[in-house]
N, C-alpha and C positions, 0 to 999 in steps of 0.2 A: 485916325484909322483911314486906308485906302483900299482901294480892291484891288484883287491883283494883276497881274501885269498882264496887257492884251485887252484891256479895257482901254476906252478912252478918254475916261477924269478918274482922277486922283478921291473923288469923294462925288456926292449925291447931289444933286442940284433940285430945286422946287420946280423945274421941266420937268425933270426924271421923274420926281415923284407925282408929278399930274400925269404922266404918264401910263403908269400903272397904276393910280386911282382911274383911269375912265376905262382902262383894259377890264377884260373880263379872264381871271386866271381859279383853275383849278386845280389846288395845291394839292397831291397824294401824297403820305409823310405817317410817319410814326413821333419817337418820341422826341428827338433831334430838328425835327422841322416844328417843334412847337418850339424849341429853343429859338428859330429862326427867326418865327413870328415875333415870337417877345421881341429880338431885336428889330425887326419891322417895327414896332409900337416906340423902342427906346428911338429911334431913326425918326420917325417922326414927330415923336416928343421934342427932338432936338431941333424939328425946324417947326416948333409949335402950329403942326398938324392932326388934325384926328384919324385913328389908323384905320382904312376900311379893310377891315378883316373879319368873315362871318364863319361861321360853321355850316358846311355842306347837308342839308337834310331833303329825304325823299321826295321829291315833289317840289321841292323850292328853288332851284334854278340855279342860276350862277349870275349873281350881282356883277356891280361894276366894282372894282379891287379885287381883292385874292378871297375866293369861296375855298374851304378845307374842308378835308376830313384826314381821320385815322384809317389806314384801310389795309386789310389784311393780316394776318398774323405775324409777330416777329419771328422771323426762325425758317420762314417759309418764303424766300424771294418770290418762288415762283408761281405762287397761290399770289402775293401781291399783286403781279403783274397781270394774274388773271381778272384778279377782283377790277383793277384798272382799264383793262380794256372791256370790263364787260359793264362797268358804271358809264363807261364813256358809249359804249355801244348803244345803252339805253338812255340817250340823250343828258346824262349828270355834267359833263361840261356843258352844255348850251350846243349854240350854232356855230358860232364866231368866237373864238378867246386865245387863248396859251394854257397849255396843259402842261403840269409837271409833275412826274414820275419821281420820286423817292425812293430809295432804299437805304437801309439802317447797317450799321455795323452788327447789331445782331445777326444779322441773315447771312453770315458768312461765318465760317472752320475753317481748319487748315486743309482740310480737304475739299473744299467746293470746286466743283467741275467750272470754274470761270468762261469756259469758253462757251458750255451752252450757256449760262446763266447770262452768259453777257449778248447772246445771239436773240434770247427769249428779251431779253429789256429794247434790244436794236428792234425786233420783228415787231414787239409791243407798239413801240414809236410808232414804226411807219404804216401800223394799220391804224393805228389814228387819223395819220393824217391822209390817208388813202380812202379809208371809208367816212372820212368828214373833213373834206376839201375845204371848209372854212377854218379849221384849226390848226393851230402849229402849236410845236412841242419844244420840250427843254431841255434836255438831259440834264443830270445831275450828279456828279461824283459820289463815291460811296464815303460815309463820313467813317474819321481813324478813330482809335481808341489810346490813351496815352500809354506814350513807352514803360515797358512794366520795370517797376522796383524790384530788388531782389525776393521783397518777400510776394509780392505779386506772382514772379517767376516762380516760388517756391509751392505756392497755392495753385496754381495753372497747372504744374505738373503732376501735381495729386490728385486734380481734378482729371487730367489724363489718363491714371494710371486708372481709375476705378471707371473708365469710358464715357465719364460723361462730357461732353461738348465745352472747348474751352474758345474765349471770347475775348481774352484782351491779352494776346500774346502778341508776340515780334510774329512770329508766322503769318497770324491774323491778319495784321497789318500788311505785311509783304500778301498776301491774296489777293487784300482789298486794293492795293496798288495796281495791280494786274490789270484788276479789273477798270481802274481811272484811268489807265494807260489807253487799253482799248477805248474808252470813251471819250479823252484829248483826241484819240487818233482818230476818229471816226465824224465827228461833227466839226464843224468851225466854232471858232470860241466865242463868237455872238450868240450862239446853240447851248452852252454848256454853264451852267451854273456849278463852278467849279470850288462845291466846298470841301475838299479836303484838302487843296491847299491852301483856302485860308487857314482851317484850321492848323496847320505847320508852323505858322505865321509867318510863312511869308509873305503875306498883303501888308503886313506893315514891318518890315524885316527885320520883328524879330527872331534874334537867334535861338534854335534848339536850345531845352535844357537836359541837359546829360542825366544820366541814374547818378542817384547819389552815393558817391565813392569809386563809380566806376573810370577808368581808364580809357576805355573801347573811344575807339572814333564812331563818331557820328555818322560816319559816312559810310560804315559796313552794316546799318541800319532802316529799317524800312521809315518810309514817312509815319509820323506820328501825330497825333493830337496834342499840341501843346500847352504844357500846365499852366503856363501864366492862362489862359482862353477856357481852361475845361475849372466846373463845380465837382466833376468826380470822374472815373476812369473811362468814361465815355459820351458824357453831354458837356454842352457850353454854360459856358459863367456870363456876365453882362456884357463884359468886352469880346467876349467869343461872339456871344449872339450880335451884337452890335458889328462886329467887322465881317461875320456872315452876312447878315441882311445888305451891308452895302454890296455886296456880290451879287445878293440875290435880286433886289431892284436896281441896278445896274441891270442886269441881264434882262429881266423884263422890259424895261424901262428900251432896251436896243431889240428886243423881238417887237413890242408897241409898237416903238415906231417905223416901223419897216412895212 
């Protein structure tokens, strides 16, 4: 496995990960970034290290490695983003670290307004780093959901028809791209923990798998989550988390050291 292109190794090195063992980071994430961590722990395992990964609780601070929590409701980006700047506001990252911002592919329809949504995660960031001139931030891609099967399609739409919120459509997917777009376009890619193109697989290039039976090119397609990487329609399997995390300590590992 590799991270993807605009990094500068090909894989993880025992610098890197000293690196973000003496950092101080505060992971925001739902259920997609525990996938993540798992492959932070398998990443480690493989260079028989112990992973420092704790759980963010009231009053307890932010260690040296990556402090987490769950935070927010899924379904509500913008209550997320609340809940972030206002954990951060009351001193939940520390003084000095890397703060990073998560959002889920739950939190997005075919109808999400991207443009504020994506204006409230920008404004988020930079009052972080505004009102706590010791920390820097991370952006983070919005992760995909895999390309739907016919009967996927067939449930989606009926899920439609009676109004209730559908979540792992080709639409979905083309929003949530939208919304990656602006977030490539707006920070430098030492800034951007860019998991939704691992999860395409592009980091290690493999090819898209097509619906089964279909015809359609690929390329009239929004990006997707690719099934050899995902356990179900929208989290990662061991190789997913694994070729996340290399992204995702990379990227730390180049905010660290700066």
């Amino acid at each position: 496995m590799s991270v993807p292109d605009g990094y500068p190794d090909t894989g993880i090195t025992r610098d890197q990960l000293d690196l973000v063992a003496r950092a101080r980071v505060f992971f925001a994430h739902q259920s997609v970034g525990e996938d993540v961590l798992n492959g932070v722990r398998l990443v480690c395992a493989d260079h028989g290290l112990a992973p420092q990964i704790a759980p963010w609780r009231p009053g307890s601070g932010v260690g040296r490695g990556i402090t987490h929590l769950r935070v927010g409701t899924n379904g509500d980006p913008f209550g997320k983003l609340r809940c972030v700047r206002d954990l951060v506001h009351q001193g939940a990252a520390g003084r000095n670290g890397i703060v990073v911002a998560k959002l889920c592919f739950v939190d997005i329809v075919a109808t999400t307004d991207i443009t504020s949504l994506f204006a409230a995660y920008r404004d988020t960031l930079a009052r972080i780093e505004r009102d706590q001139p010791g920390l820097r931030t991370v952006a983070v891609t919005m992760p995909l959901t895999v390309d739907p099967d016919r009967v996927t399609r067939l449930k989606s739409g009926a899920r439609a028809l009676t109004g209730r919120p559908v979540r792992f459509g080709r639409a979905e997917n083309a929003v949530r791209e939208r919304f990656n777009r602006l977030i490539r376009g707006t920070y430098p890619t030492e800034r951007v923990f860019d998991l939704a193109a691992v999860e395409t697989g592009a980091a290690d290039r493999t090819p898209a798998v097509p619906d089964e039976g279909s015809r359609r090119s690929t390329s009239t397609r929004p990006p997707a989550l690719h099934r050899g990487l995902a356990r179900d329609l929208g989290h990662l399997n061991d190789d997913g988390a694994r070729a996340a995390a290399l992204a995702f300590l990379a990227t730390l590992a180049l905010v660290a050291g700066r």
